[in-house]
PAFI-178043 format. One record per residue (C-alpha): x, y, z; residue in three letters; residue number from 1. Coordinates in steps of 0.2 Angstrom, whole numbers, plus 5000, padded with zeros to 4 digits. Each point is the difference from the previous one (the first is absolute). Example, Ala and Ser with C-alpha at 12.3 -4.5 7.8 and 13.67 -1.06 7.14 Angstrom:
2
   c1   c2   c3 romar kelo
 5062 4978 5039   ALA    1
 5006 5017 4997   SER    2
***
This chain:
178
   c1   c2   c3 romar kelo
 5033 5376 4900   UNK    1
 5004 5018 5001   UNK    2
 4990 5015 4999   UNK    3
 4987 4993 5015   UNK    4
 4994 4984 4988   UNK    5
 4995 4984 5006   UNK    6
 5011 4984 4998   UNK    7
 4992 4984 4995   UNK    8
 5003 4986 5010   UNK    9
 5004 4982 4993   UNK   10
 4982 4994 5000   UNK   11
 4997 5015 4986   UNK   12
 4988 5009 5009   UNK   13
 5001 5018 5004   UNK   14
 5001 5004 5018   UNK   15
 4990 5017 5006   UNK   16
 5010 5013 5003   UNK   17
 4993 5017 5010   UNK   18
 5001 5009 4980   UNK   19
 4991 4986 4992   UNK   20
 4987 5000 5014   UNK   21
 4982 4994 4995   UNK   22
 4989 5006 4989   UNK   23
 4981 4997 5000   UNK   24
 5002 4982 5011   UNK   25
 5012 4992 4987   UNK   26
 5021 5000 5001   UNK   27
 5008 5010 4987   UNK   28
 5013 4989 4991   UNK   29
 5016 5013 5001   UNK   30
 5003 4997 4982   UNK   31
 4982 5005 4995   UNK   32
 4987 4990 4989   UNK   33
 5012 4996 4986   UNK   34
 5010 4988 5010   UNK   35
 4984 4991 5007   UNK   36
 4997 4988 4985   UNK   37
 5020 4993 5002   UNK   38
 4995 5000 5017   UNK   39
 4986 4987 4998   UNK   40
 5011 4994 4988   UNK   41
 5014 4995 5012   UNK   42
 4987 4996 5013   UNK   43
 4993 4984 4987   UNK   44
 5016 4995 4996   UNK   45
 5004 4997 5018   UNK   46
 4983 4991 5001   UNK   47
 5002 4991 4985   UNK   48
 5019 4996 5005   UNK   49
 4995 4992 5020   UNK   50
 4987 4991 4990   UNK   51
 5008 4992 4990   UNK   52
 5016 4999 5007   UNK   53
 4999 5000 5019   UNK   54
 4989 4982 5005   UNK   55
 5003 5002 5016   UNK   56
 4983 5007 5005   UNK   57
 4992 4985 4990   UNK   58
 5009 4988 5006   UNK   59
 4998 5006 5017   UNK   60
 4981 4999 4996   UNK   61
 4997 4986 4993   UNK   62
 5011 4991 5018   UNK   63
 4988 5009 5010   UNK   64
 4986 4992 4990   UNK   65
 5006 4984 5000   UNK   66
 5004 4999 5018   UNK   67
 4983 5004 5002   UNK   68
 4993 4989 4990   UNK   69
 5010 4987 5008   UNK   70
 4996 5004 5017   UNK   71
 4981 5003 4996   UNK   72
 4999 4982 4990   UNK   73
 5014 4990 5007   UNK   74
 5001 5006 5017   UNK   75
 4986 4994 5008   UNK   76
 5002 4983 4991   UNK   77
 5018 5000 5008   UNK   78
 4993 5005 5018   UNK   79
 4987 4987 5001   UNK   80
 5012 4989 4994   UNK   81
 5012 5002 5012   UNK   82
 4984 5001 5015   UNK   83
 4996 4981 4993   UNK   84
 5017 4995 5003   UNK   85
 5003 5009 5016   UNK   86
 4983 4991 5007   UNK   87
 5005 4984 4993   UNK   88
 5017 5000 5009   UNK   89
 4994 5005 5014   UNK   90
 4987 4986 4999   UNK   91
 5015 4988 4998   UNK   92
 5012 5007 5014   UNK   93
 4985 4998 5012   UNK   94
 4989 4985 4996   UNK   95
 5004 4988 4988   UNK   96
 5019 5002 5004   UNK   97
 4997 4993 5021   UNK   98
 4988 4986 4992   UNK   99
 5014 4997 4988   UNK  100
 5011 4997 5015   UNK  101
 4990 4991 5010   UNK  102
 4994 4989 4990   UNK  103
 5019 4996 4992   UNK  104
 5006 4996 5020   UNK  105
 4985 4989 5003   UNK  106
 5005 4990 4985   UNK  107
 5017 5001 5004   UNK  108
 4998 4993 5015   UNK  109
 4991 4987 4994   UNK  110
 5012 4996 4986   UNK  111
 5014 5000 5014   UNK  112
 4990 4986 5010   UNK  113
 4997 4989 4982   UNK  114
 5018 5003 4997   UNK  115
 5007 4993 5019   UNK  116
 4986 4987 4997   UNK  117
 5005 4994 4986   UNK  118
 5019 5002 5003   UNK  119
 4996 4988 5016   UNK  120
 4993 4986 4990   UNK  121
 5014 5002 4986   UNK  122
 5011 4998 5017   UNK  123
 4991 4983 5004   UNK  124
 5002 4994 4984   UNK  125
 5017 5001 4996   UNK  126
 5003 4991 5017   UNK  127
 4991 4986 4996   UNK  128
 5007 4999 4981   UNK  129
 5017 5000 5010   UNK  130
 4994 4988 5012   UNK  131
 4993 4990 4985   UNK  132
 5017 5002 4992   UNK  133
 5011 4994 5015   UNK  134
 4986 4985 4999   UNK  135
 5002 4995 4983   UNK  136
 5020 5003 5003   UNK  137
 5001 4988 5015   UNK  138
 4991 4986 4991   UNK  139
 5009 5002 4985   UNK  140
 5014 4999 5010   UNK  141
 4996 4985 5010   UNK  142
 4994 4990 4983   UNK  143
 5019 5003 4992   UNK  144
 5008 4995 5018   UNK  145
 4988 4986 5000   UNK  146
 5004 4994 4984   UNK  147
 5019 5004 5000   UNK  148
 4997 4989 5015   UNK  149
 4991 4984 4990   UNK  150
 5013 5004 4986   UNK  151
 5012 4996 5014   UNK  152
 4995 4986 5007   UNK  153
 4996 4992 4982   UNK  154
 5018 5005 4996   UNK  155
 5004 4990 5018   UNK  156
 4989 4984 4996   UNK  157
 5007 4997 4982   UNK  158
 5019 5004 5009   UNK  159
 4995 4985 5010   UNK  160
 4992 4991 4988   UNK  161
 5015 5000 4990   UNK  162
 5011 4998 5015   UNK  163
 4992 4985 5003   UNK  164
 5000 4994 4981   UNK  165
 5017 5003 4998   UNK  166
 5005 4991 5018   UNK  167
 4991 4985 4995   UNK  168
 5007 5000 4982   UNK  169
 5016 4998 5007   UNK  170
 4998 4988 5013   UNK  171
 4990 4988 4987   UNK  172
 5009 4991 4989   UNK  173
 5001 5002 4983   UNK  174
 4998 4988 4986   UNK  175
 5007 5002 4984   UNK  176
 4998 4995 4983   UNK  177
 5011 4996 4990   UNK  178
***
């Protein structure tokens, strides 16, 4: 640090310095040959170190490869896929779907017209069941007047038949036995 040497930076190289200069092509280290070997030393250990400590690179590697895998295999699956399903709904929002409505009004309509139709004769029917009804009532009821009538007058026939038998029982003598 003093005395116009070079200072290693953190990574542990040397950095050149105007004394150092280059000699024959290659960097001088400032520390000479003898410090080259715990150089490469230092140098392995930091490889060996990220290697084995630092996944980062691998795992970032094998992502990229997945994806593309994915994408190559998968992807093109997925597109078509989704093609199909685009061509089939808009297959369905433009043809089958105005059949679909058609079709369901004409037969609604022609339920509709069955329904009144047949709403009509239930109509008809229950009229004549009530008619039926109001029948069946007045006879009944004309068969019990008619016979609380003949009750009556058989009631009124044996009132005079026994008005009559009593009125000649008194006016007749009586014999007795004694």
């Amino acid at each position: 640090m003093s005395g116009g040497g070079t200072e290693t930076p953190s990574g542990g190289e040397a950095a050149p310095t105007p004394a150092s200069g280059l000699v024959g092509g290659k960097k001088r280290d400032s520390q000479g040959q003898a410090s080259s070997p715990v150089h490469l030393i230092i140098k392995d250990l930091g490889e060996i170190h990220s290697r084995l400590l630092d996944h980062r690179p691998i795992i970032q590697g094998e992502t990229r490869y997945f994806v593309k895998e994915f994408e190559e295999k998968r992807g093109l699956r997925e597109v078509r896929v989704l093609e199909n399903l685009k061509n089939v709904i808009q297959e369905t929002n433009e043809q089958i779907l105005p059949k679909c409505r058609e079709t369901m009004q004409d037969r609604l309509s022609q339920a509709l017209q069955r329904l009144q139709a047949a709403s009509h004769l239930v109509h008809k029917l229950q009229q004549k069941e009530q008619e039926q009804r109001k029948e069946q009532c007045s006879t009944h009821h004309f068969l019990k007047e008619w016979s609380w009538k003949a009750i009556i007058y058989s009631q009124n026939r044996l009132k005079q038949q026994f008005l009559i038998f009593f009125s000649n029982s008194l006016t007749s003598p009586r014999i007795r036995k004694k």
